[in-house]
C-alpha positions as CSV (number, residue, x, y, z in Angstrom):
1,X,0.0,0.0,0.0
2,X,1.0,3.6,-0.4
3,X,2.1,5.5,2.6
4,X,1.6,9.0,3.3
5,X,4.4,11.5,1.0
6,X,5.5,13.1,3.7
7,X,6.0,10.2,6.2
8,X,8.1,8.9,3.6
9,X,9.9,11.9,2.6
10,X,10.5,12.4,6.0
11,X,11.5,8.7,7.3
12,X,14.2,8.6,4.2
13,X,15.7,12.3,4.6
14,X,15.8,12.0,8.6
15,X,16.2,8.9,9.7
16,X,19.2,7.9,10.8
17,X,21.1,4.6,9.3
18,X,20.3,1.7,11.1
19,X,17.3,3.6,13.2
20,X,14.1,1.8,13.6
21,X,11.1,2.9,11.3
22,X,8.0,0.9,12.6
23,X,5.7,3.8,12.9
24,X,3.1,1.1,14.1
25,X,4.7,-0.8,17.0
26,X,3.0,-0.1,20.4
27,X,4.5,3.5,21.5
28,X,5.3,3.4,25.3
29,X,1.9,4.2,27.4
30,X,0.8,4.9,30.8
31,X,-0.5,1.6,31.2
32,X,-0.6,-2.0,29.5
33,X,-2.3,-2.5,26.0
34,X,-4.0,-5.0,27.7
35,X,-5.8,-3.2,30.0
36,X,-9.9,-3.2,29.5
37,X,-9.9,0.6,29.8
38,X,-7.3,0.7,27.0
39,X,-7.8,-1.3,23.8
40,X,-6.8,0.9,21.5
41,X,-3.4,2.6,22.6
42,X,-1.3,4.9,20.9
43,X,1.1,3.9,18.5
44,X,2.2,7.4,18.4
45,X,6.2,7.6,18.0
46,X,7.8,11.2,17.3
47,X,9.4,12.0,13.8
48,X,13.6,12.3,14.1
49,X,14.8,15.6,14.4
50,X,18.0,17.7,15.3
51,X,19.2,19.6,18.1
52,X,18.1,22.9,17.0
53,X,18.0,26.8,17.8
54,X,16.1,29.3,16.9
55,X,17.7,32.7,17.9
56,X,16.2,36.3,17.8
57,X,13.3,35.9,17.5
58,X,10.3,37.0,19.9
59,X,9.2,34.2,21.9
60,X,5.8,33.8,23.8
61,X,6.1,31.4,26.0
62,X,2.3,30.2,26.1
63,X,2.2,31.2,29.4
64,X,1.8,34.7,29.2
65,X,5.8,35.4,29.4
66,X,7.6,37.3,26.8
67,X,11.6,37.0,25.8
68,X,12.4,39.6,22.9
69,X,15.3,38.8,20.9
70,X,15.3,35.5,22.6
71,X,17.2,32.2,22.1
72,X,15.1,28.7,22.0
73,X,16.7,24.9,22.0
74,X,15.1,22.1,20.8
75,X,16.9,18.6,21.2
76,X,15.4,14.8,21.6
77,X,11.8,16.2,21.0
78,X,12.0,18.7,24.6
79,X,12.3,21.7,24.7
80,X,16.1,21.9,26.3
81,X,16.5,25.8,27.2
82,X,15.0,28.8,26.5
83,X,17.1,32.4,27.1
84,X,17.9,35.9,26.1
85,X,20.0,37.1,23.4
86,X,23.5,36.4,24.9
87,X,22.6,32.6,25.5
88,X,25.7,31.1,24.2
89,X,24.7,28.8,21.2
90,X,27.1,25.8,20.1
91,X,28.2,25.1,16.9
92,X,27.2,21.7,16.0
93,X,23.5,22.7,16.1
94,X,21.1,22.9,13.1
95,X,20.4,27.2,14.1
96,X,17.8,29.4,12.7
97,X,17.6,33.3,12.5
98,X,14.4,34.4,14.1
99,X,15.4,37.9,13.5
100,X,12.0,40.0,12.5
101,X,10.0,36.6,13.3
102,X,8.1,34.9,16.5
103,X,8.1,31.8,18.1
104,X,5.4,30.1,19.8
105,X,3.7,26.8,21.1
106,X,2.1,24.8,18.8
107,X,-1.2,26.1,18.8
108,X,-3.8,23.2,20.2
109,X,-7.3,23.4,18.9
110,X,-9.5,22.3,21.7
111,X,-13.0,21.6,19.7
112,X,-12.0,20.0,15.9
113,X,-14.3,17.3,13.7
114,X,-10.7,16.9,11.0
115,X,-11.3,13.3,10.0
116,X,-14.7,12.5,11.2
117,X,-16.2,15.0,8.8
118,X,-13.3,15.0,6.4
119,X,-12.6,16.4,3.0
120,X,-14.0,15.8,0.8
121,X,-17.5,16.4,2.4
122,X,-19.5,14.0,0.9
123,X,-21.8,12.1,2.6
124,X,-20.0,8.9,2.3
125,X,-17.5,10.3,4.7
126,X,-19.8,12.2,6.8
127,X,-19.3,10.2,10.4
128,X,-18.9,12.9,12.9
129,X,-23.1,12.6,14.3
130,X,-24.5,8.9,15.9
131,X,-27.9,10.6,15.3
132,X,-29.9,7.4,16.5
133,X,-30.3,8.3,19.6
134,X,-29.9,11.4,22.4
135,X,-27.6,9.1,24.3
136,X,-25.0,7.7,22.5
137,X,-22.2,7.7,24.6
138,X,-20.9,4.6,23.8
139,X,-19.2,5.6,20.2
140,X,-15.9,6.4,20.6
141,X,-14.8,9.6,17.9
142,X,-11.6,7.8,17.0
143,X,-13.4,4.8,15.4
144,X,-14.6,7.2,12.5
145,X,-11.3,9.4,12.3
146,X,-9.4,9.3,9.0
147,X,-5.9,9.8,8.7
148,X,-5.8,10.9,5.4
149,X,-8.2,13.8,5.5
150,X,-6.5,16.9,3.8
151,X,-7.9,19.0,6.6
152,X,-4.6,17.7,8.8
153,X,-2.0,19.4,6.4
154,X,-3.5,22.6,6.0
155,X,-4.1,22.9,9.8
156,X,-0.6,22.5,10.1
157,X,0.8,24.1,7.3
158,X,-1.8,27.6,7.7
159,X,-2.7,27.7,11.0
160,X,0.5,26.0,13.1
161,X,-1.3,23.6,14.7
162,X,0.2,20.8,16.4
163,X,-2.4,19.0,18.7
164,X,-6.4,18.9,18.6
165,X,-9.2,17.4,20.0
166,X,-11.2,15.3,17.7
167,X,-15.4,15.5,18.8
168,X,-18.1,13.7,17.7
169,X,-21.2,15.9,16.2
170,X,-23.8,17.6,18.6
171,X,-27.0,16.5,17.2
172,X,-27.0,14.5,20.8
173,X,-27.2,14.9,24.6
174,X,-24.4,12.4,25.5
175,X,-22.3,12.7,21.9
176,X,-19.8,10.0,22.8
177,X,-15.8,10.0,23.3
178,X,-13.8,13.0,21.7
179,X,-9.7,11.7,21.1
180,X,-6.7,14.5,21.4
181,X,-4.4,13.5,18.2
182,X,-0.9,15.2,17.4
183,X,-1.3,16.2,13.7
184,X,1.5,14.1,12.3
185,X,1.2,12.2,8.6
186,X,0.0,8.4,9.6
187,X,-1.5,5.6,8.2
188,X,-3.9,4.7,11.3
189,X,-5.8,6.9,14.0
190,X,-3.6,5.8,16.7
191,X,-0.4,6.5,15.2
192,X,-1.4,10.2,16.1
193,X,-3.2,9.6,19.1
194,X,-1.4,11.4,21.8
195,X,0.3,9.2,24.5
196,X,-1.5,9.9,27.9
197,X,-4.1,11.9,27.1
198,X,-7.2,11.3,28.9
199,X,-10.7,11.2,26.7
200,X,-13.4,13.5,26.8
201,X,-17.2,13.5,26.6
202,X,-19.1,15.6,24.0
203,X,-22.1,16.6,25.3
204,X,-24.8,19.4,24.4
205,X,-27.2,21.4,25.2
206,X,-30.0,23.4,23.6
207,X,-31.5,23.8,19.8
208,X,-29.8,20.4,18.4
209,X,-30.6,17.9,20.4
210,X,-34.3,19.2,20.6
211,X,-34.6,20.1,17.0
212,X,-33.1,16.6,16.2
213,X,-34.8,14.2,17.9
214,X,-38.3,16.3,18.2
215,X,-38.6,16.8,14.3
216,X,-38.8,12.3,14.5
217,X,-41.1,12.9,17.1
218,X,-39.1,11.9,19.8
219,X,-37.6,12.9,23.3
220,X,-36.4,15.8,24.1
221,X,-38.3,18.2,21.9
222,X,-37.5,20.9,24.6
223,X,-34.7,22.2,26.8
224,X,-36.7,20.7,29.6
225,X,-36.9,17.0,28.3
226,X,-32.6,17.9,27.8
227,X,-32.4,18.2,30.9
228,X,-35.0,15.4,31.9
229,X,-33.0,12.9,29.4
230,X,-29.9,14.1,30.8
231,X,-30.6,14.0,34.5
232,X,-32.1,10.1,34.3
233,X,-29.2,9.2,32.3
234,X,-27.1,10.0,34.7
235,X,-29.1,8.7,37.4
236,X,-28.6,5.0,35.8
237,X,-24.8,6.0,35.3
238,X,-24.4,6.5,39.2
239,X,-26.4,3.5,39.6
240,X,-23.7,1.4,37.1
241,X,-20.6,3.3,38.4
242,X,-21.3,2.4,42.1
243,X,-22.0,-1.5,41.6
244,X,-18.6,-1.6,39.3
245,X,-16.9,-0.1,41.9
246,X,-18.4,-2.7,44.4
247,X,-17.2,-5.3,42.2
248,X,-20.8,-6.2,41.1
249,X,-21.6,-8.6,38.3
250,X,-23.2,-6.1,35.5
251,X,-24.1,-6.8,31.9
252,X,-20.7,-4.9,30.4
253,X,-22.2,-1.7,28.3
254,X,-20.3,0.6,26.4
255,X,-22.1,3.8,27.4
256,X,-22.2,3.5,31.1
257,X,-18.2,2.8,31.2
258,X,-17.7,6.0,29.7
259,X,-20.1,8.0,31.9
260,X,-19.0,6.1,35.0
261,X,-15.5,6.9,34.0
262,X,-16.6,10.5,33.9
263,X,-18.1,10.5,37.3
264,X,-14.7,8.8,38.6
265,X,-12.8,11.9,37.0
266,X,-11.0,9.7,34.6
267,X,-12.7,11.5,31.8
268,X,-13.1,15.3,31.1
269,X,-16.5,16.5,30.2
270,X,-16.8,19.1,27.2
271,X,-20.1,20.8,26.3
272,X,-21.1,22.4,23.8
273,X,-23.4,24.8,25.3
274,X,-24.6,28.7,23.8
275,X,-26.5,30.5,26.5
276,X,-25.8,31.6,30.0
277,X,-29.0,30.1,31.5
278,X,-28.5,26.8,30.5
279,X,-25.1,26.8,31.0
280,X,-25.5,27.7,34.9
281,X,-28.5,24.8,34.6
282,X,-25.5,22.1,33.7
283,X,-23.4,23.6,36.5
284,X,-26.0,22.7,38.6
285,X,-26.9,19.9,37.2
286,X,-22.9,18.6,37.4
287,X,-23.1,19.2,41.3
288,X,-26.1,17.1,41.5
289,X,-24.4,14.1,40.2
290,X,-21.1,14.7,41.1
291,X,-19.4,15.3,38.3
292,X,-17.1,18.2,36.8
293,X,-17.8,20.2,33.4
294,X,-14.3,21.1,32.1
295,X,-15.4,23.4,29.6
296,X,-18.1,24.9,27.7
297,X,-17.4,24.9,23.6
298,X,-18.8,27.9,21.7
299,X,-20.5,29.5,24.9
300,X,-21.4,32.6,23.2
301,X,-23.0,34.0,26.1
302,X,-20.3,33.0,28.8
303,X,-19.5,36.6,28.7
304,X,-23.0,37.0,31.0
305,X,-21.6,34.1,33.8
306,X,-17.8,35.0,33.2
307,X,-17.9,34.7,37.0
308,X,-19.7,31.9,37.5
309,X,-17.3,29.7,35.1
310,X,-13.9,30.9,36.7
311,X,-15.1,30.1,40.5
312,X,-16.2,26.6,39.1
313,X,-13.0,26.1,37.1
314,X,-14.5,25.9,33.8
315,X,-12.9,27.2,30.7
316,X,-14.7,28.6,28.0
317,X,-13.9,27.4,24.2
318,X,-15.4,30.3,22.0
319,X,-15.0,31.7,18.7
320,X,-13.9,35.7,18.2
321,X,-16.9,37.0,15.9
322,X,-19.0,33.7,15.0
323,X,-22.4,34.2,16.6
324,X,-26.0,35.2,15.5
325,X,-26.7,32.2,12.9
326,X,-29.8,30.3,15.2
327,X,-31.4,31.9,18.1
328,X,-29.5,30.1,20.7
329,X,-26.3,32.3,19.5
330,X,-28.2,35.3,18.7
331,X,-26.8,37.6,22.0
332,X,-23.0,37.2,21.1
333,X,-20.6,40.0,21.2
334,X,-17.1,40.3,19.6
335,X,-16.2,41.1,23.3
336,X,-17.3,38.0,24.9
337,X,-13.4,36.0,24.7
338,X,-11.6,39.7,26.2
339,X,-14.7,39.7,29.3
340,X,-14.3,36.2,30.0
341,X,-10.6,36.4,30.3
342,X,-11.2,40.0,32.5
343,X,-12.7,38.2,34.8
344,X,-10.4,35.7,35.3
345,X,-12.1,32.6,33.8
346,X,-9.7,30.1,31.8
347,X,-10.8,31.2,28.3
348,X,-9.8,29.3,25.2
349,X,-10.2,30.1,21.6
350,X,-11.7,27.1,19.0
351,X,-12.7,26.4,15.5
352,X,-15.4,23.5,15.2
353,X,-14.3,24.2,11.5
354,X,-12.1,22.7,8.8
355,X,-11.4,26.5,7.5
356,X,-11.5,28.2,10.8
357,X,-8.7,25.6,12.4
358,X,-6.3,27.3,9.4
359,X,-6.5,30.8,11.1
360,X,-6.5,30.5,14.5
361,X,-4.4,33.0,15.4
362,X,-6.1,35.7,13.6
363,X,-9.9,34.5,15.7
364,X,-7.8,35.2,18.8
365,X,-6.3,38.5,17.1
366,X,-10.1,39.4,16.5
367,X,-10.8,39.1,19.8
368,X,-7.8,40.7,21.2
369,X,-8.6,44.2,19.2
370,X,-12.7,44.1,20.3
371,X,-11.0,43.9,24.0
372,X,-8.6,46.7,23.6
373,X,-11.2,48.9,21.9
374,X,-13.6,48.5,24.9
375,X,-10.8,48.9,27.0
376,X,-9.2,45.9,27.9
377,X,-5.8,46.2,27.4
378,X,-4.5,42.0,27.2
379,X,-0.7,41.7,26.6
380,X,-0.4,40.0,23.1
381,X,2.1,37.3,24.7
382,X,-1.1,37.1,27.0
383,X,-3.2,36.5,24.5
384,X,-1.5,33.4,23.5
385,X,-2.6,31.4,26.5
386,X,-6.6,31.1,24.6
387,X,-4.5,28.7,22.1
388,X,-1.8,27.5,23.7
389,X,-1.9,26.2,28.1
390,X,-5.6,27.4,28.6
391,X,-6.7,24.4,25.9
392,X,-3.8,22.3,27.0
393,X,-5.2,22.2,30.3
394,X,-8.6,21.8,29.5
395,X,-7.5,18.7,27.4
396,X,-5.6,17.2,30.4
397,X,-2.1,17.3,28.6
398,X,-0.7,20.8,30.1
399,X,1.9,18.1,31.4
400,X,3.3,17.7,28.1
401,X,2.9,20.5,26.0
402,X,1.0,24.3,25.6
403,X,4.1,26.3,26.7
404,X,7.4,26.7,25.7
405,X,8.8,25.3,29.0
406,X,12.3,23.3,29.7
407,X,11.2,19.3,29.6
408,X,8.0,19.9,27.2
409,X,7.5,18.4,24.1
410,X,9.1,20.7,21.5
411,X,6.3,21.9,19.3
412,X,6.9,25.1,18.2
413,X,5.8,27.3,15.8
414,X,8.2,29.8,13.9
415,X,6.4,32.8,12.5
416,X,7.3,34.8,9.3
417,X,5.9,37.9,11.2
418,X,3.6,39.0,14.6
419,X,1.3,36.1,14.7
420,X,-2.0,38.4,15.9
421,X,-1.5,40.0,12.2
422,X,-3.4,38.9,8.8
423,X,-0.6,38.7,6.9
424,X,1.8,36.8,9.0
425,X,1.7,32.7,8.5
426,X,3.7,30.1,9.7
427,X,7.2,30.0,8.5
428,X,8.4,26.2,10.3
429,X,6.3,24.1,12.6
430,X,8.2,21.5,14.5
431,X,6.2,18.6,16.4
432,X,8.2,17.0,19.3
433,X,11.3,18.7,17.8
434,X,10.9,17.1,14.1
435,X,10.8,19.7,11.3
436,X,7.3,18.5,9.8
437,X,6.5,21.7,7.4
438,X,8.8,24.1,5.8
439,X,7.4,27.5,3.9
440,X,10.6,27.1,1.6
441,X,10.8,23.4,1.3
442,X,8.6,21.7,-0.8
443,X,9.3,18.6,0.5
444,X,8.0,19.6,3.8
445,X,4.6,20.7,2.7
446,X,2.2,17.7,3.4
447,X,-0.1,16.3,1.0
448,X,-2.4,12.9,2.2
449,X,-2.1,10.3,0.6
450,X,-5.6,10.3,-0.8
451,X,-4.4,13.9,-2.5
452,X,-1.5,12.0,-4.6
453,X,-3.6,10.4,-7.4
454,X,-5.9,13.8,-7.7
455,X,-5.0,16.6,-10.6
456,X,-2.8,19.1,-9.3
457,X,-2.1,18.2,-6.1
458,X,1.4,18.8,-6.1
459,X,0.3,22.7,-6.1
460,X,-1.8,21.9,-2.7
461,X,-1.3,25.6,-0.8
C-alpha cells in the first residue's frame, strides 16, 4: 500500500542509518495494552529531528511570558533551554535566525471534527453525528477518524497547529468520546493519538438535540426534556458506576463505562453549550451528580456568567466573531473571549471548522482588538494562552505541551511575522522537535495520501 508522502519523505531524509522505522509498533503508554480501559493505545512515535535553535526571534512562552530577541533549543523532542539574546549557542546545532520573526507553542485546537467530517464532504465520509439516539455515549470519535483527511495538512501548514481534540457531532445529549491527536502524517488513527491523554465526553445542550430528535417525534423536543433525558441518564450512570466499583456482576455496556469513567474523573467533560442560562443549569446539574464540566465549547453568552465559570473552574472554548446564525447564539458580542478572560475565567479560543482551524491566530487577534477597543488592554504574549496552556489544560495534557517550558514536548511554531496580524503565516512548525513543514521546502509541505492520485495536487497551498 502507499504511505503518506511526507512520512516517507521524512523517514528517508531524517532517519538515521540503522534507526528503527516501525511507525506502528505499540508507543510506550501509561498503562498495559492490555488493559480493558485501554484497547486501543497509541502507537504514536515522534518523527527524528536535530538539536536545534532558533535565535532572535520573539518568543511567547504560552504562558503569558515574553523574551524579545530571545534564544530557543530544541533537542530529543523537549524543549532543552529557553534564554535571552546572549545565550551562548554551540556550533554543532542545526540554528535558525528568528530575527523579524516569532516563536510560539504549537497552537492546540480544543474543539476540531478533522477526520470524522473530512474532505472531501461528501456524505460517504460524513461520520462525525451517531444521530440514532440522544444518548450515544458509547461511540468512541476515534473509530470514524481518518488519517488521510487533507484538513490535517492545512491545519498544520496555515494555522500552526500541532495537537487537537477530535469530537463527535452535537446532534445528541451524550455525543460520545472526543480523542486528542498530534497532527502528524500516519497511516492509522492511533499513530497520532497522543500518548496519555485522557478522553473526553461531547455533550450538548439546547437547539440540536431538541430540533433533532423532536422533528422524528421523539424525546427531548425541549430544553426541559434535555435536561430530563440528561438527568435520568445520569441517574442510571451513578447507579452502574457504584455496583462496578463494588465489584458487582453487570451486563458490560459501552455507554455507562464512559459515563462512569466521567463520574470517577478519569474522563473530562466538554459541552457544547450557547446560553448563559442553561449553562448555569448544567453547573448545577454537574453538582447534582457529582461530576465536573471542564469546559463549555462555543458558549457565546459566557461573557454573562464569566464569573460563575472561573469560580467553578471551567474554561470557555469560544470563537472571536461567529455568533448570530440560530437563536440560541443570537446575543453574542465580539467582546465576549476579552470579558471572560477580564474576569479571570480560563478562556480558550476554537474552530469547530475545517477552515476556521487554518486561522486561528487571527480569531484570537479578532478578539484581542474588540477587547482593547472597549478597554481591555491584554498583553499580546497574554493573549497566547486562549491557544496555547488554557486548551492544553482543559485537554488534560498541560503536562506535556502548551508552553514553551524546559522538559516539554518541542512543538513550536516559527512565524514569518507578529502572529496576531493577517498577513503573518507560519514560516516552520516542529512537532516533538521534528521539522514537519517548511514554507521554503517543498518537501515539507504535506499532501495525504488520498491527495496524490488527484490533478494538481502537487500545487496543494
Amino acid at each position: 500500500m502507499r504511505l503518506i508522502l511526507i512520512a516517507a519523505l521524512l523517514a528517508s531524509a531524517a532517519t538515521p542509518a540503522g534507526a528503527k522505522k516501525d511507525r506502528d509498533a505499540p508507543a510506550p503508554t501509561q498503562g498495559s495494552s492490555a488493559e480493558p480501559d485501554n484497547p486501543y493505545p497509541s502507537t504514536y512515535r515522534a518523527y527524528p529531528g536535530v538539536a536545534t535553535a532558533i535565535r532572535g526571534a520573539t518568543i511567547f512562552d504560552g504562558e503569558g511570558g515574553r523574551i524579545d530577541n530571545g534564544v530557543i533549543f530544541l533537542s530529543d523532542g523537549k524543549v532543552t533551554a529557553i534564554g535571552g539574546p546572549d545565550t551562548p549557542i554551540p556550533a554543532d546545532i542545526a540554528l535558525f535566525d528568528g530575527t523579524g520573526k516569532y516563536v510560539t507553542p504549537g497552537v492546540i485546537d480544543i474543539h476540531s471534527h478533522l477526520g470524522d467530517y473530512p474532505s472531501p464532504s461528501v456524505d460517504a465520509l460524513s461520520d462525525g453525528n451517531e444521530a440514532t439516539s440522544p444518548v450515544t455515549a458509547h461511540v468512541w470519535a476515534e473509530h470514524s477518524i481518518w488519517p488521510q483527511d487533507a484538513g490535517f495538512g492545512r491545519a498544520l501548514a496555515n494555522g500552526g497547529v500541532t495537537s487537537l481534540q477530535i469530537l463527535p457531532g452535537s446532534a445528541n445529549l451524550f455525543g460520545g468520546r472526543s480523542v486528542t491527536l498530534k497532527n502528524v502524517p500516519a497511516r492509522t488513527m492511533q499513530g497520532m493519538k497522543f500518548p496519555g491523554a485522557p478522553y473526553g465526553l461531547k455533550m450538548a445542550c439546547g437547539e440540536n438535540p431538541k430540533r433533532v430528535y423532536g422533528s422524528k417525534g421523539r424525546e427531548p423536543s425541549t430544553r426541559m426534556g434535555n435536561m430530563a433525558v440528561n438527568r435520568q441518564t445520569w441517574i442510571k450512570a451513578r447507579e452502574y458506576q457504584k455496583k462496578r466499583a463494588a465489584g458487582k456482576d453487570q451486563t458490560r455496556d459501552l455507554g455507562m463505562e464512559t459515563l462512569a469513567d466521567v463520574l470517577e474523573g478519569k474522563i473530562l467533560v466538554h459541552n457544547h453549550c450557547y446560553r448563559a442560562d442553561e449553562m448555569a443549569n448544567v453547573i448545577d446539574m454537574s453538582k447534582e451528580f457529582g461530576y465536573k464540566v471542564t469546559a463549555f465549547h462555543h458558549a457565546v453568552e459566557a461573557y454573562k456568567i464569566a464569573d460563575l465559570l472561573r469560580d467553578n473552574g471551567i474554561c470557555a472554548a469560544l470563537w472571536g466573531d461567529w455568533y448570530g446564525f440560530k437563536m440560541e447564539a443570537y446575543d453574542g458580542i465580539k467582546e465576549n473571549i476579552p470579558l471572560v478572560h477580564r474576569a479571570g475565567a480560563c478562556t480558550i479560543v476554537h474552530s469547530d471548522d475545517d477552515n476556521g482551524i487554518q486561522r486561528l491566530n487571527q480569531e484570537a487577534a479578532k478578539a484581542l482588538g474588540a477587547g482593547r477597543r472597549m478597554g481591555i488592554d491584554i498583553a499580546d504574549e497574554e493573549a497566547w494562552t486562549w491557544l496555547a496552556i488554557n486548551p492544553a489544560r482543559a485537554m488534560g495534557i498541560a503536562d506535556q505541551t502548551g508552553s514553551l517550558k524546559v522538559g516539554k514536548m518541542a512543538d513550536v511554531v516559527l512565524w514569518n511575522g507578529n502572529p496576531f496580524s493577517t498577513y503573518t503565516r507560519p514560516e516552520k512548525v516542529w512537532i516533538d522537535g521534528a521539522l514537519l513543514y517548511d514554507s521554503a521546502n517543498p518537501k515539507l509541505r504535506p499532501v495525504s495520501d488520498f491527495e496524490l492520485g488527484q490533478i494538481g495536487a502537487g500545487d496543494v497551498k
